[in-house]
C-alpha positions in Angstrom: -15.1 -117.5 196.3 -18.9 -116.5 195.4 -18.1 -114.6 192.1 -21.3 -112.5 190.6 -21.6 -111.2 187.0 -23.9 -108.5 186.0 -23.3 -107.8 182.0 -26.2 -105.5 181.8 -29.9 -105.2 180.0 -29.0 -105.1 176.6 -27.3 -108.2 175.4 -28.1 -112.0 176.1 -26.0 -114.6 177.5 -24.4 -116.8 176.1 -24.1 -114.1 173.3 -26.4 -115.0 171.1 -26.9 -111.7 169.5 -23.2 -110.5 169.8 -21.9 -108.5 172.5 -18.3 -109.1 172.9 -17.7 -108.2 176.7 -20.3 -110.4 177.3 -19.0 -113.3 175.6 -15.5 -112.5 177.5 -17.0 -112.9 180.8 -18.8 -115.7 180.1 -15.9 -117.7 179.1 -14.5 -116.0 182.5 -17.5 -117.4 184.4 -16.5 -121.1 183.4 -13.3 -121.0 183.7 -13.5 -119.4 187.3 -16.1 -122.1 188.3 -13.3 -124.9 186.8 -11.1 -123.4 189.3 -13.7 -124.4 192.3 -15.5 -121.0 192.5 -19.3 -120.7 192.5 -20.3 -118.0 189.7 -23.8 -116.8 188.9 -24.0 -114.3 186.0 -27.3 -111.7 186.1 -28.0 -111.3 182.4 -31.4 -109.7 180.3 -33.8 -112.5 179.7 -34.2 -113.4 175.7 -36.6 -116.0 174.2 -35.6 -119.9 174.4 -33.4 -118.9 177.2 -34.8 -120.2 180.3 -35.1 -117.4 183.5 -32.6 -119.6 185.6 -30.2 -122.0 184.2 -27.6 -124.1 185.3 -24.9 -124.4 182.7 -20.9 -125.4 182.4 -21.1 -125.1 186.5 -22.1 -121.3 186.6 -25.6 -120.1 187.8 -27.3 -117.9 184.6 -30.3 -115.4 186.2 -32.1 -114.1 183.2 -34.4 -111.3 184.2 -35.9 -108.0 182.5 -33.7 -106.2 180.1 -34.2 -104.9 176.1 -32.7 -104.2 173.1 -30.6 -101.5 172.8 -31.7 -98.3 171.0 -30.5 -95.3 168.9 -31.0 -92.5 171.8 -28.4 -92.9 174.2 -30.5 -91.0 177.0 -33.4 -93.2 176.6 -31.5 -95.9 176.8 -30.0 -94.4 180.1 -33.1 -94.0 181.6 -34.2 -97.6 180.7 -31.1 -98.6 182.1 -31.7 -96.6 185.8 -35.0 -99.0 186.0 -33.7 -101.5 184.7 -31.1 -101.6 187.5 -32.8 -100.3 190.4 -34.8 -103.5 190.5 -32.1 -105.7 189.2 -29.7 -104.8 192.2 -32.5 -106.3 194.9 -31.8 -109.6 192.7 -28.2 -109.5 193.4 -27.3 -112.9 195.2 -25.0 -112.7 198.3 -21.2 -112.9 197.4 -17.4 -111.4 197.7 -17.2 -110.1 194.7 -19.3 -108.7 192.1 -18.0 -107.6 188.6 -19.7 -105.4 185.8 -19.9 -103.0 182.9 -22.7 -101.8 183.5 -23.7 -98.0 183.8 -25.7 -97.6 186.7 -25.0 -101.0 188.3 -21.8 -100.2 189.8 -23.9 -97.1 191.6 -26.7 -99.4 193.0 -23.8 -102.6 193.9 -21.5 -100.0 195.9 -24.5 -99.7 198.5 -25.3 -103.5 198.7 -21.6 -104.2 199.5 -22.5 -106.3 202.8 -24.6 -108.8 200.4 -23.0 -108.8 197.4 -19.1 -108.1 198.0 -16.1 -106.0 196.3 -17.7 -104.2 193.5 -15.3 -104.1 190.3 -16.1 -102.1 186.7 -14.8 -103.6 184.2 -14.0 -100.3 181.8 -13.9 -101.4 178.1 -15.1 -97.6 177.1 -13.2 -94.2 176.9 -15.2 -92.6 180.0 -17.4 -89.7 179.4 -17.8 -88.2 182.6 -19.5 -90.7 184.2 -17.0 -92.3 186.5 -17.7 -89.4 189.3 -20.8 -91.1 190.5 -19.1 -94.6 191.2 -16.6 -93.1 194.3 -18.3 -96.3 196.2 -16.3 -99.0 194.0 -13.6 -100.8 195.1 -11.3 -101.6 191.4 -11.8 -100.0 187.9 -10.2 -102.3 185.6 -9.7 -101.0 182.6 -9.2 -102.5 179.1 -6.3 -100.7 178.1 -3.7 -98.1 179.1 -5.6 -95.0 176.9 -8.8 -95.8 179.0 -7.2 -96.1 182.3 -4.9 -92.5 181.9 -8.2 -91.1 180.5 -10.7 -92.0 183.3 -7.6 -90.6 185.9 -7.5 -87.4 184.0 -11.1 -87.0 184.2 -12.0 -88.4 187.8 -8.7 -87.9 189.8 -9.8 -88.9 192.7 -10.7 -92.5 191.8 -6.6 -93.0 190.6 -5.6 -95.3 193.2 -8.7 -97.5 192.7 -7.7 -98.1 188.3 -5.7 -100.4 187.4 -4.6 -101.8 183.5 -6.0 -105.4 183.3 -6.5 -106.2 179.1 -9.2 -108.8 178.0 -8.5 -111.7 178.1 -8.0 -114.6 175.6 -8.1 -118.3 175.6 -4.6 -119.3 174.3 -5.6 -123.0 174.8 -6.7 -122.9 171.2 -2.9 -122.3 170.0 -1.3 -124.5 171.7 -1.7 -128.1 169.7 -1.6 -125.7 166.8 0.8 -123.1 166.6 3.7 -125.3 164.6 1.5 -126.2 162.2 -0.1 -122.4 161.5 4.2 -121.9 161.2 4.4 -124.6 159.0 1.5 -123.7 156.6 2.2 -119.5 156.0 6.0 -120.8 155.4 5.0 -123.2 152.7 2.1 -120.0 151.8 5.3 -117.7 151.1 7.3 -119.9 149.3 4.5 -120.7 146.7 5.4 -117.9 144.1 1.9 -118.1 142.7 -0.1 -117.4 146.0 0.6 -113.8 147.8 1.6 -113.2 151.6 -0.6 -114.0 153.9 -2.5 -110.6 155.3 -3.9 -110.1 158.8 -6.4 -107.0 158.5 -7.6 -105.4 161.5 -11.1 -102.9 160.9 -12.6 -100.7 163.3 -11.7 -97.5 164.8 -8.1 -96.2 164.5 -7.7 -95.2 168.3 -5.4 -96.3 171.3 -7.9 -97.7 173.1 -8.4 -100.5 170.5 -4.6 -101.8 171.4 -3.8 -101.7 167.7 0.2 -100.9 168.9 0.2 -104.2 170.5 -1.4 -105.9 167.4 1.5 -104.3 165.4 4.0 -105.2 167.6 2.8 -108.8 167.4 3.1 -108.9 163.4 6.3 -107.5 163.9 7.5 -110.2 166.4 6.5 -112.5 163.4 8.4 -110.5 160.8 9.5 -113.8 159.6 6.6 -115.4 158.4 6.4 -112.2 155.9 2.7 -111.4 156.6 1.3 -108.2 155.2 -0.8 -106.0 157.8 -3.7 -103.8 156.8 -5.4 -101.6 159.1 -8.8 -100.2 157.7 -11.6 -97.8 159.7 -12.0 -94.2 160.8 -9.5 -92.5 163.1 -12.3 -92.3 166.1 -11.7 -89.2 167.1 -9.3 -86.3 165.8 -6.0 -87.1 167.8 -6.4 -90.7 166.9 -4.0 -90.8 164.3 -1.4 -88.4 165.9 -1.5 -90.7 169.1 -0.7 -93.8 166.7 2.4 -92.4 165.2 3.6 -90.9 168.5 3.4 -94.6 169.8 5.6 -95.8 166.7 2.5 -96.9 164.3 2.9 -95.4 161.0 2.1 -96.8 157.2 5.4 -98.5 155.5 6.4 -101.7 156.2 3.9 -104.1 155.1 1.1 -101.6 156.9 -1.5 -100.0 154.7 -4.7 -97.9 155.3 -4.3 -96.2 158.7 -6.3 -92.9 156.3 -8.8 -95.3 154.9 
């Protein structure tokens, strides 16, 4: 399968300068192209990255792009350009993935060249999703921003579906008896305290942070201590978190910090 890429203007790739979607789908692109597919991924262009580059068996197209600003309309605007010339670079495929704002707008009508066009939704929508009726998939991060995009574009229900980033577990796998091993012998030292996973950013159900607790629970064993620090996000943040069975107690701490 011909797999394209688009992560947008704003952030090189590899991710050089953060940008943690983009870092997911790179990891993606080489591990589709292990499985025999041929990936190119249209990213910004950035100094001492070179415009086309062959790399871990996936095509990188550098091209245009800027750093992101403080005035979210501007940076729309820029964004429109950006695109509308961006799209004409598209290379011929089946399927072409993004989360990008205006991208998905300018793909839907190249469909012939470059394939099924899939958003990848990472962000509680604000509105936009009306204008990308010619998409084929929305796949969205999470279960708050898939019921939140339905509530607010009906009509594109049947095209959203829940697919959650993704993670390499290969790094666990050599591992994982050992990381046991070492937070039992951590607990059983009387000098040293509990080990304490701490999550910080917003308090919201977008973030997951249910299934983070749920996973410290699983490991209720190991005694770990859980401490959740940010803002709530937005002002039914909290009330959404306890309705979903997340409350302080229990070895959690901070969800009002």
């Amino acid at each position: 399968m011909k797999i394209t890429i688009a992560t947008g203007p704003t952030f090189p790739v590899p991710a050089v300068r953060g940008g943690a979607v983009q870092r997911m789908w790179h990891g993606l692109a080489k591990e589709f192209a292990k499985r025999g597919h041929e990936v190119t991924v249209l990213a910004r262009a950035f100094p001492g990255q070179p415009e086309n580059e062959n790399r871990d068996g996936i095509r990188i197209v550098r091209w245009g792009g800027y750093d992101q600003g403080t005035n979210v309309r501007w940076d729309l605007v820029r964004c429109f350009w950006y695109v509308l010339r961006a799209a004409r670079r598209l290379p011929e495929g089946d399927i072409l993935v993004t989360n990008d704002f205006w991208m998905p707008v300018f793909a839907a009508r190249r469909k012939k060249k470059c394939g099924k066009v899939v958003i990848n939704a990472n962000r509680f929508p604000k509105g936009q999703y009306g204008i990308y009726g010619g998409v084929d998939l929305i796949a969205a991060a999470s279960g708050a921003v898939a019921e939140e995009i339905k509530e607010q574009t009906p009509r594109l229900s049947s095209k959203v579906r829940v697919l959650p980033n993704s993670i390499d577990e290969r790094f666990l796998e050599h591992d994982s008896d050992r990381l046991r091993l070492r937070l039992r012998l951590r607990n059983e030292e009387k000098e040293r305290s509990p080990l304490t996973v701490l999550y910080v950013g917003r308090i919201h159900p977008e973030k997951g942070i249910e299934t983070l607790i749920e996973a410290w629970r699983r490991l209720s064993e190991m005694k770990m201590k859980m401490k959740i620090k940010g803002d709530e996000g937005r002002e039914d943040g909290r009330s959404e978190m306890e309705d979903g069975g997340v409350r302080e107690g229990e070895g959690i701490e901070g969800l009002r910090d």
